[in-house]
N, CA, C and O atoms as a printed pandas DataFrame, in Angstrom:
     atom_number atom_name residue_name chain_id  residue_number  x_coord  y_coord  z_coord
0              1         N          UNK        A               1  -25.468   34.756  149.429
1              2        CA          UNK        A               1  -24.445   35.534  150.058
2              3         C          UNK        A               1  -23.104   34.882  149.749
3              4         O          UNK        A               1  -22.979   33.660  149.830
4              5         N          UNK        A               2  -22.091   35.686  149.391
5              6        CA          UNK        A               2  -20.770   35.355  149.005
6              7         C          UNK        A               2  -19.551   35.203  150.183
7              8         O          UNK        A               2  -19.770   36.142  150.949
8              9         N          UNK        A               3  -18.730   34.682  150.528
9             10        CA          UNK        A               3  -17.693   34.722  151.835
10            11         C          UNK        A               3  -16.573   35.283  151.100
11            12         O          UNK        A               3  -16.323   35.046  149.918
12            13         N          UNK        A               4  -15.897   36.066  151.898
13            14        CA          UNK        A               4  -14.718   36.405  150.597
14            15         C          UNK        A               4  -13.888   37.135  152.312
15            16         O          UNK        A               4  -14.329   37.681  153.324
16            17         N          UNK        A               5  -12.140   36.600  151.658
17            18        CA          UNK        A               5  -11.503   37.252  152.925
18            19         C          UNK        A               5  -10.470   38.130  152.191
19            20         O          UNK        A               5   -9.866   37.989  151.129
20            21         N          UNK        A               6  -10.492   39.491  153.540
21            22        CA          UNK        A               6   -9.294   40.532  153.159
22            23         C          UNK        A               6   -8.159   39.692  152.972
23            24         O          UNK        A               6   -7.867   38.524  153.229
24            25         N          UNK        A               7   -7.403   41.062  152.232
25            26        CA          UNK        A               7   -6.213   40.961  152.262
26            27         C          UNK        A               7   -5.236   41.948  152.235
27            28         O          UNK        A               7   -5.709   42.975  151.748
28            29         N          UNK        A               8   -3.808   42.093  152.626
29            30        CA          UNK        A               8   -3.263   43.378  152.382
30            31         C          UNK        A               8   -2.767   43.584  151.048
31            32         O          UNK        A               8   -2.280   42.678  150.372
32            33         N          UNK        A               9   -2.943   45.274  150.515
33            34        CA          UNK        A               9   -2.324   44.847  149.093
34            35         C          UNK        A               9   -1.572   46.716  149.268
35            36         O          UNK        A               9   -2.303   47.703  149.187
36            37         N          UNK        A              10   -0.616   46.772  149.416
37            38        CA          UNK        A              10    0.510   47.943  149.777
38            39         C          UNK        A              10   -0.021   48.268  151.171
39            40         O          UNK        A              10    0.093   47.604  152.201
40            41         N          UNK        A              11   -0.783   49.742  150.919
41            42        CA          UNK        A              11   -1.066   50.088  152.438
42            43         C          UNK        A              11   -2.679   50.226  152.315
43            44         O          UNK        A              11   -3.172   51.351  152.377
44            45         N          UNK        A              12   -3.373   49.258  152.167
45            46        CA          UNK        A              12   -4.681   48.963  151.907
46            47         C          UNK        A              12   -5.258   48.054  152.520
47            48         O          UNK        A              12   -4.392   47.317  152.048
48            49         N          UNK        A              13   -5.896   47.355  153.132
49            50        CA          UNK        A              13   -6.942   46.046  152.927
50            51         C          UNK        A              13   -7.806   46.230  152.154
51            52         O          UNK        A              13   -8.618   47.148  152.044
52            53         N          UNK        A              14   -7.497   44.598  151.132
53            54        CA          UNK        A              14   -8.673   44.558  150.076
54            55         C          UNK        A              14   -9.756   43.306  150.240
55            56         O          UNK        A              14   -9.467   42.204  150.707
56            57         N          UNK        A              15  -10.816   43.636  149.848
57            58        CA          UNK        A              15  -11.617   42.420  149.754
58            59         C          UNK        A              15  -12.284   42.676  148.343
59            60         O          UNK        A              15  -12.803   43.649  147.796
60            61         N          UNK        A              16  -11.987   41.106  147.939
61            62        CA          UNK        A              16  -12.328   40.963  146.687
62            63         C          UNK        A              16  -13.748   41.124  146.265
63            64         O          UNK        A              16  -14.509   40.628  147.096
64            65         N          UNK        A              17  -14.212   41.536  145.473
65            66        CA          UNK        A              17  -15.996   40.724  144.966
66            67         C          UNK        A              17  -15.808   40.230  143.724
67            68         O          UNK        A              17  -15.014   40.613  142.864
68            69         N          UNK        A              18  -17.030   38.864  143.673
69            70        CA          UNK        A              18  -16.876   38.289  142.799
70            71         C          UNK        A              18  -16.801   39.031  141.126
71            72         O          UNK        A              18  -17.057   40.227  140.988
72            73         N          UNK        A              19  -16.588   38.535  140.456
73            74        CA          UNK        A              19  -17.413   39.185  138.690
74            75         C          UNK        A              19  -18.425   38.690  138.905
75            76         O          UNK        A              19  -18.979   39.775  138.731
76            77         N          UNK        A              20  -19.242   38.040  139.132
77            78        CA          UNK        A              20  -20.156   37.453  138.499
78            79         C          UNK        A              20  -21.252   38.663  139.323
79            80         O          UNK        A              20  -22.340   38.962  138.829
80            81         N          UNK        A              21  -20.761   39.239  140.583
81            82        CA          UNK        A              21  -21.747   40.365  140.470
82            83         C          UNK        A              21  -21.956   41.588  140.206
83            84         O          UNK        A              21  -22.647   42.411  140.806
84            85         N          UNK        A              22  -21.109   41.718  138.948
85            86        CA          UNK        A              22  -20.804   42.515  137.743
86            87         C          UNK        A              22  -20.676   43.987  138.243
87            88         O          UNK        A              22  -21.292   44.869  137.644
88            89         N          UNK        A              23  -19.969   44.252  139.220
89            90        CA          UNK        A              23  -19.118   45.354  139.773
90            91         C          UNK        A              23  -18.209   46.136  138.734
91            92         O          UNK        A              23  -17.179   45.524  138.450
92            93         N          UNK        A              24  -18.406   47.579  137.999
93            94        CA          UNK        A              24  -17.839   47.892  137.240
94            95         C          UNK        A              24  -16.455   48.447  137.704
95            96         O          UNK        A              24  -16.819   49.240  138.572
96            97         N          UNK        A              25  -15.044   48.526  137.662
97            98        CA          UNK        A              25  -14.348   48.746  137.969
98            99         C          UNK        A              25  -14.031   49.986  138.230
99           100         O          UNK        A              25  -13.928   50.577  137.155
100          101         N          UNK        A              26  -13.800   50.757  139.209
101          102        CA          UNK        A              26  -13.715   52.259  139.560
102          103         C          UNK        A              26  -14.836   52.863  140.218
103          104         O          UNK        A              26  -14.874   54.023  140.627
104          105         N          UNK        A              27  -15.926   51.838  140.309
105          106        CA          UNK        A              27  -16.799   52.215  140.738
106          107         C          UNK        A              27  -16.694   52.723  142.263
107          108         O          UNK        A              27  -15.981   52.102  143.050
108          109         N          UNK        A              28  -17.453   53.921  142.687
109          110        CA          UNK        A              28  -17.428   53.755  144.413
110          111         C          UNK        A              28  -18.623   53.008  145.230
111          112         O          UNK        A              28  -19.762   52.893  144.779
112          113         N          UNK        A              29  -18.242   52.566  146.371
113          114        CA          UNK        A              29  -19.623   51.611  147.457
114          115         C          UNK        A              29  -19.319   52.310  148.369
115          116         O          UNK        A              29  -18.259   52.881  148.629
116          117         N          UNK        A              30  -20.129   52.277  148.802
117          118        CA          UNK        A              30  -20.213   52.674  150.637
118          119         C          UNK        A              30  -20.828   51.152  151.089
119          120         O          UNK        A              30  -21.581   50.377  150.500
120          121         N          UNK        A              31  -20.181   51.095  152.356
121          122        CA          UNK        A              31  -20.278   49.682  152.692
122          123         C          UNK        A              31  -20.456   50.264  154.570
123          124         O          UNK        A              31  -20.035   51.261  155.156
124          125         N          UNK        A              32  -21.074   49.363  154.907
125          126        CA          UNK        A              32  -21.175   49.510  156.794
126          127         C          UNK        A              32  -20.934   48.648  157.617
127          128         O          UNK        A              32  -21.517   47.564  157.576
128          129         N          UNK        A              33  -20.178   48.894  158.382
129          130        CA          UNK        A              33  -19.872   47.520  159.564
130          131         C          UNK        A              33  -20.846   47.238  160.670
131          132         O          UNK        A              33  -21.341   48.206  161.246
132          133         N          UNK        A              34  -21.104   46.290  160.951
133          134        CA          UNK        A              34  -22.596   45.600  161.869
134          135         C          UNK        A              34  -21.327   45.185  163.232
135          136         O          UNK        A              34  -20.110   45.154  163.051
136          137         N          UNK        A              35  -21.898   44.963  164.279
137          138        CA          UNK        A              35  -21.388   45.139  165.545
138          139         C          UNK        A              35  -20.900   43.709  165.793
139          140         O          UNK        A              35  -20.629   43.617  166.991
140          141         N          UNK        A              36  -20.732   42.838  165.309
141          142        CA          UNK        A              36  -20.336   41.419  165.119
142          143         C          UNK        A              36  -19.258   41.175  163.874
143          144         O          UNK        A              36  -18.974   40.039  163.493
144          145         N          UNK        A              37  -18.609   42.556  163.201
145          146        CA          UNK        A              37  -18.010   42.310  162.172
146          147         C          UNK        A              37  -18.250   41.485  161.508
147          148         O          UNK        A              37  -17.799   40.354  161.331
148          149         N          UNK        A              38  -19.443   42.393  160.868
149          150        CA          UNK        A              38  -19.950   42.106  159.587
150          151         C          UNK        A              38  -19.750   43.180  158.618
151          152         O          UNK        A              38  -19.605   44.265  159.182
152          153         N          UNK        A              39  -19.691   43.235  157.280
153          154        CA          UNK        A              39  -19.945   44.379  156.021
154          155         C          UNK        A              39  -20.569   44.019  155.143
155          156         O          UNK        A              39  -20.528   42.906  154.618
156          157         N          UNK        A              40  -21.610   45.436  154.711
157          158        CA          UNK        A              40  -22.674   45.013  154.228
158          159         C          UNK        A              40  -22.495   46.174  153.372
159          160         O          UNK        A              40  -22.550   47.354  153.717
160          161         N          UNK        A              41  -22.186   45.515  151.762
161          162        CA          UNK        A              41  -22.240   46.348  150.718
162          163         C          UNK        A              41  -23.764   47.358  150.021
163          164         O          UNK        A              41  -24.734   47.058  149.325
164          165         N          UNK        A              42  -23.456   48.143  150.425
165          166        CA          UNK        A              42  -24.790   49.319  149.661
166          167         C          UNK        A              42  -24.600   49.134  148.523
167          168         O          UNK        A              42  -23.762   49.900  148.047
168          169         N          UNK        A              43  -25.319   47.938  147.381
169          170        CA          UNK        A              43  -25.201   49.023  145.950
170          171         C          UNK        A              43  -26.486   49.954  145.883
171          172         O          UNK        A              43  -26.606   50.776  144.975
């Protein structure tokens, strides 16, 4: 598991993912928040 923190980038929050888990760019995720703020990427 990777730690990675938001950030603001215009009128967005972004969170980064690594390359190395070869995320093609433009791609879409659906992602879900757990009740302890957590997110948990669907690929």
């Amino acid at each position: 598991m990777d730690t990675v923190k938001a950030r603001i980038q215009g009128n967005a929050t972004v969170v980064t993912i690594s390359k190395s888990l070869n995320v093609k760019p433009g791609t879409e995720y659906r992602f879900t928040k757990g009740q302890i703020v957590k997110f948990k990427l669907n690929i």
